[in-house]
C-alpha positions in Angstrom: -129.3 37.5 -197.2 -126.2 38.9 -197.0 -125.8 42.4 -197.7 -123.1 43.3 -200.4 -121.3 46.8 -199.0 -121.1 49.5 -200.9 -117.8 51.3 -202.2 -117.3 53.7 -199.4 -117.9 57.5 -200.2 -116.9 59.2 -196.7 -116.4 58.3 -193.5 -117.4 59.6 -189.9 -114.2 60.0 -188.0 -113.1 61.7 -184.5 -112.2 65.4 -185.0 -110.1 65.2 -182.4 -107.8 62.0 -182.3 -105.1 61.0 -179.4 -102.6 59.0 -178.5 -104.0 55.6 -177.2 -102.2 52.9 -175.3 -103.4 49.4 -175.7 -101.9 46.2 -173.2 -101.8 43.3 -176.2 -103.9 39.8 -174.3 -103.7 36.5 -175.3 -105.8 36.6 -178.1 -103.9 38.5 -180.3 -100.5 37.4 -179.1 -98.2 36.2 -181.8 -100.5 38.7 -184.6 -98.3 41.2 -186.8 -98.0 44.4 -185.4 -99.7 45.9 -189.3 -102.3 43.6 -189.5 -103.4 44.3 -185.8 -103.4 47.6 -186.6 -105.6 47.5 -189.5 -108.1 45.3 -187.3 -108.2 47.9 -184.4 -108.0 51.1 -186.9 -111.0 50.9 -188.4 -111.3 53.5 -191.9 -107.8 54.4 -191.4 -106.1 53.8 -195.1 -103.5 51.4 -194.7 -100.9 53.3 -196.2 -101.9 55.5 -192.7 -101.1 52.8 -190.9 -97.9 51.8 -192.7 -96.4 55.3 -192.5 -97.2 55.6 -188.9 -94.9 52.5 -188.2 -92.1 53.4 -190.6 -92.0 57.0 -189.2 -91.6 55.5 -185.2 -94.8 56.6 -184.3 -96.1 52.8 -183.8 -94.3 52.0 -180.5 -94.4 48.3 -178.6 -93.2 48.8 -175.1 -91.5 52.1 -176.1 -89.3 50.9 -179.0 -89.8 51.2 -182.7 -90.8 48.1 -184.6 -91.0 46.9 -187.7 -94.4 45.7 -189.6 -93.8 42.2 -189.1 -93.3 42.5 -185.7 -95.1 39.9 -183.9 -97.2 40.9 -180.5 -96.9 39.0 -177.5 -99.2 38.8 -174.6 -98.6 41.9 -172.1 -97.0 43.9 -175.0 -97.6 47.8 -174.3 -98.9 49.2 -178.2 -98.7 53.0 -179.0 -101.1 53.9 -181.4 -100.8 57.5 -182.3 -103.7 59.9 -183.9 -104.7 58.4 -186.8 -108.3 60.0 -187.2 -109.9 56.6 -185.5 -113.6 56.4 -185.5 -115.3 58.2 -182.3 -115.4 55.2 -179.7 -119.1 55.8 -179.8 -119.8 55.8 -182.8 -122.6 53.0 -183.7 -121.8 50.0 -185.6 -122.7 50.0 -188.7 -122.1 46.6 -190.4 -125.3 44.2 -191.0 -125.1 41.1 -189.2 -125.6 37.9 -191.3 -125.2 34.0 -190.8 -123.4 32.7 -193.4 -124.4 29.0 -194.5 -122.3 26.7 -191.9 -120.1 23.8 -193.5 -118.6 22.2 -190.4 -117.9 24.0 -186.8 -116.4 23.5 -183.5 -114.5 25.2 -180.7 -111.4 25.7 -183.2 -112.8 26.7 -186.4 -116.5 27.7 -188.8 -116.0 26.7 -192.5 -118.8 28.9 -194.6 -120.1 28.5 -197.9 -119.8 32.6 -198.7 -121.5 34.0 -201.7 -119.9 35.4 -204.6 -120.0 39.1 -204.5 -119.2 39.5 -201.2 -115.7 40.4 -199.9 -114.2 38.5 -197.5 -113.2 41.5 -195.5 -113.3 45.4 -195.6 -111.1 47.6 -197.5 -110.2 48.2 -201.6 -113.2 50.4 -201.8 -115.4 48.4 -199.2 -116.6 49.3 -195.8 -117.1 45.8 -194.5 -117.1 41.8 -195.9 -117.9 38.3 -194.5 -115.6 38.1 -191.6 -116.9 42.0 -190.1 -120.9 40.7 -190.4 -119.7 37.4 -189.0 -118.6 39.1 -186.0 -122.0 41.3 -185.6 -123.6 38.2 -185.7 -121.7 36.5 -183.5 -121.1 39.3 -180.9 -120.0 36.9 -177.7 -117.5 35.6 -180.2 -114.2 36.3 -178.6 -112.0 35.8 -181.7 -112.8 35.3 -185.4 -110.4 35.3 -187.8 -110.1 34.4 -191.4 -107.4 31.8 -191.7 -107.0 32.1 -195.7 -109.1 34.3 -198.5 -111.5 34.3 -201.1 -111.8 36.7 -204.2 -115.0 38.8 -203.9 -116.8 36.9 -206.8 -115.8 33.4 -205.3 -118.4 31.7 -203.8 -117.6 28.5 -201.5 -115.5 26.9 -198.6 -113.8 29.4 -196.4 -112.7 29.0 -193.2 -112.9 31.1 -190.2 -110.9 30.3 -186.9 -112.3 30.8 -183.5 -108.9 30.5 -181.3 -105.8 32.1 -182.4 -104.5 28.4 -181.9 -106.1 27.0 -184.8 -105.4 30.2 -186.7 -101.6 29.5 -186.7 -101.9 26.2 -187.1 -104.1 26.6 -190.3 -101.7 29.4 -191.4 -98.9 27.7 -191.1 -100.5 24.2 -192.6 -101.4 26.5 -196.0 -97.5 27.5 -196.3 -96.5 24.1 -196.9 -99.4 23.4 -199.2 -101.1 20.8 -196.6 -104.4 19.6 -197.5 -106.0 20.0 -200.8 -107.9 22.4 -201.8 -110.3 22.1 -205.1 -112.2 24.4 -207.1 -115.0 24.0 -209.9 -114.0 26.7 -212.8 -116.2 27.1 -216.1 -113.7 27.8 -218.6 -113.9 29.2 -222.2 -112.7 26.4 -224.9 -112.9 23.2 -225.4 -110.2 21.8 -222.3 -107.4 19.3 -224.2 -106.2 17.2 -221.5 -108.7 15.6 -219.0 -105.6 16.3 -216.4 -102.6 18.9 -216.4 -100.2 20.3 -214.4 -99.7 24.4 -214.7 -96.6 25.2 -213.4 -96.0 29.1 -214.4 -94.9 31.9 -212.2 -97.0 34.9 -211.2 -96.0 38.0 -210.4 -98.4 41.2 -209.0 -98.2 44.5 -210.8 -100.4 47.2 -210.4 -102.9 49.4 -213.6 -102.2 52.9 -213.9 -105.4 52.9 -212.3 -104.1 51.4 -209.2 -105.4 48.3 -209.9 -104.2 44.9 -208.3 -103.5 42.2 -211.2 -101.3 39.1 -211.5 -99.2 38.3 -214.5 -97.2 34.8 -215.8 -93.6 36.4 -215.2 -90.1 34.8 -214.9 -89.5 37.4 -211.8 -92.5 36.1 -210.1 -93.6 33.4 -207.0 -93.6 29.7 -208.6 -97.3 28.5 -208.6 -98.8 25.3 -209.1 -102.5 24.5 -210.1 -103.7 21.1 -211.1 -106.5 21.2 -213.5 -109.1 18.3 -214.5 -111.4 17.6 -217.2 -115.2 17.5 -215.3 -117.3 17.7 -218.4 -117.6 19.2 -222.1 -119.8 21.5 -223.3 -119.0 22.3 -226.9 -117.6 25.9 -226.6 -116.9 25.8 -222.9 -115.6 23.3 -220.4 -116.0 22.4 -217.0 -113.0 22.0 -214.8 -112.0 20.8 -211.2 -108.6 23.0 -210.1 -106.5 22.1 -207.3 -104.4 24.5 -205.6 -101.0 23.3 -205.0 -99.4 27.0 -203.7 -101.5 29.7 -203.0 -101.3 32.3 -204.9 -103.2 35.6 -205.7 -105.6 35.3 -208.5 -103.6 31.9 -209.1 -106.8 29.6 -211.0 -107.9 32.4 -212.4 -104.4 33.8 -214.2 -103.1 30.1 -214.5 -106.4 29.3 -216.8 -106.4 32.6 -219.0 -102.9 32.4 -220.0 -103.2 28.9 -221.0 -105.4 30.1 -223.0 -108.9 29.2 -221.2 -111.0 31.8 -218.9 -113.2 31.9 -217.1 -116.5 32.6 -217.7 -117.8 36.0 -216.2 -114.0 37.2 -214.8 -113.9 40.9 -215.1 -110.3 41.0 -214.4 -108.8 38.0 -217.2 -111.4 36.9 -219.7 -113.3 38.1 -222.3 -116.2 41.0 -221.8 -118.1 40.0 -224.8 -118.3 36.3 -223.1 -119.4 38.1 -219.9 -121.7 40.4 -221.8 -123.1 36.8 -223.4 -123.6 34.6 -220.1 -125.2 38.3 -218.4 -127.9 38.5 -221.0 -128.6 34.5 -219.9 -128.8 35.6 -216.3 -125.4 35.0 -215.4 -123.9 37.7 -213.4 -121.1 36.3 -211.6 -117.3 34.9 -212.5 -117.9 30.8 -212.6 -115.4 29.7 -210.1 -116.5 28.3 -206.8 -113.9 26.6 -203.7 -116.1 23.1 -203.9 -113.9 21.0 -201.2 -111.6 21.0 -198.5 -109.7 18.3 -197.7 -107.2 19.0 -194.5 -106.0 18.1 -191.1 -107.9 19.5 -188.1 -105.7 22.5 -187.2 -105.9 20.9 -183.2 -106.4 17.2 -183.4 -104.9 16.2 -186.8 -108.4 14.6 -187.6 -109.0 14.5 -191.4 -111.6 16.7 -192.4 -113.4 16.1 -195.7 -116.0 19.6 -196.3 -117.8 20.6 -199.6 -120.1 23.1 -201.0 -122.3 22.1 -203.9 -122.4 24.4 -206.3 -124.6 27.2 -206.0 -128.0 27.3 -208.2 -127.0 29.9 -210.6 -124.0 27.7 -211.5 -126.5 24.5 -211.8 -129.1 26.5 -213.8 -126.2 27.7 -216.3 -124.5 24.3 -216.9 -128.2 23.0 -217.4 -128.6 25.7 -220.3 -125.2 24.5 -221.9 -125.7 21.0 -221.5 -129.3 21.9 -223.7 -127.7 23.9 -226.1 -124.3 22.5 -226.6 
């Protein structure tokens, strides 16, 4: 099974941290200079990291940089004390296969869990991709080429050559491919197909808190939502992700005035409260298919994911009690 970190309470760090050089190879050529960073830094905070590079103290090939500086092959990185964990220090992450969709010498697709994070950080010490890689140790390269919210469960996809990792990148910013979730929604759905063209926006709580918001100011996002099947008081829906948004299903259905069941974030906690006491725990949206171009040969690939038994079991108890 795979183990579900815990929100980090301390760290063990170096008490004495230096200056290291690091000569940038092939496999992370092309790579922004932050997100390198936050791979090779491991329990440094990003804002850390982010400081370090707006004070100069970052430095490729002797010269300040910006952020999103792209790396190339042979580039001479400066990382300067940032507390790094002692290069001995024993790896702590849990190795664990993940259920394989499809794989080759370019990319894994796994069906992940919900509950699990798809990568450290935000109060976790490690997710999917950092237990991929313990499991996988003569893995050269593993990278996730897009994200999943922690209580997602479904397709994700995990590229094994930073070839296939652009490609994939770059084939998500022009909204190639199709991507389409199952969502249990509160209501009774009124179209069996609609478009939901609204704008979202991210905003932080006073707590600190990551949310998304319908907002004239924000990133135009487009999510295409069909009728699967009724169930009195709640519906099921297919949702097809036409941007890419943060929190995009899950803030498109809610403000159209439809949840999800069991999101902590944008639906109801006595609904939650409701499906928990039926054995429910989770939010009810899962990634159920990939449709997209092999990121190398421009194959079609068609991958799914049924969805998982405690979804099946749930839509069996509505289907009896409707």
């Amino acid at each position: 099974m795979p183990v579900f970190p815990k929100r980090k309470t301390s760290s063990s760090q170096s008490e004495r941290p230096s200056v290291r050089m690091l000569s940038i190879g092939p496999d992370s050529a092309g790579q922004r200079v932050d997100n390198f960073l936050v791979k090779v830094c491991k329990g440094v905070p990003k804002s850390h990291i982010y400081k370090a590079i707006r004070s100069g103290e970052v430095r490729v090939n002797k010269g300040r940089v910006q952020a999103d500086h792209r790396l190339a092959e042979g580039d001479m990185l400066r990382i300067p004390p940032l507390r790094l964990p002692a290069a001995d220090e024993p790896r702590k992450v849990p190795p664990f296969a993940f259920p394989v969709v499809y794989e080759d010498d370019a990319m894994v697709v796994i069906d992940k869990p919900a509950g699990v994070a798809v990568h450290g950080g935000s109060g976790v010490s490690f997710g999917v991709i950092e237990q991929l890689r313990a499991a996988r140790p003569q893995a050269r390269f593993l990278e996730l080429a897009h994200r999943l919210d922690r209580e997602t469960s479904g397709l994700l996809i995990v590229a094994k050559q930073r070839k296939a990792l652009l490609a994939l990148h770059n084939m998500f910013r022009q909204s190639a491919g199709r991507k389409i979730y199952q969502a249990l929604v509160v209501g009774d759905w009124v179209n069996d197909r609609q478009h939901i063209r609204k704008p979202l926006l991210k905003w932080l709580t006073a707590g600190g808190e990551r949310r998304v918001k319908v907002d004239a100011e924000g990133k135009s996002a487009h999510t295409i939502v069909t009728c699967l099947k009724r169930f009195g008081r709640y519906t099921l829906v297919e949702a097809e992700l036409r941007t890419g948004r943060t929190h995009q299903i899950r803030v498109h259905l809610a403000s159209s005035g439809f949840p999800i069941v069991g999101d902590d974030k944008y639906g109801s906690d006595e609904v939650r409260e409701h499906f928990t006491r039926l054995g429910f725990k989770r939010m009810f949206l899962h990634a159920a298919q990939l449709e997209i171009p092999h990121p190398l040969t421009g194959e079609n690939l068609l991958l799914e994911a049924p969805l998982p038994p405690a979804c099946v079991d749930i839509l069996h108890h509505l289907e009896r009690n409707k």
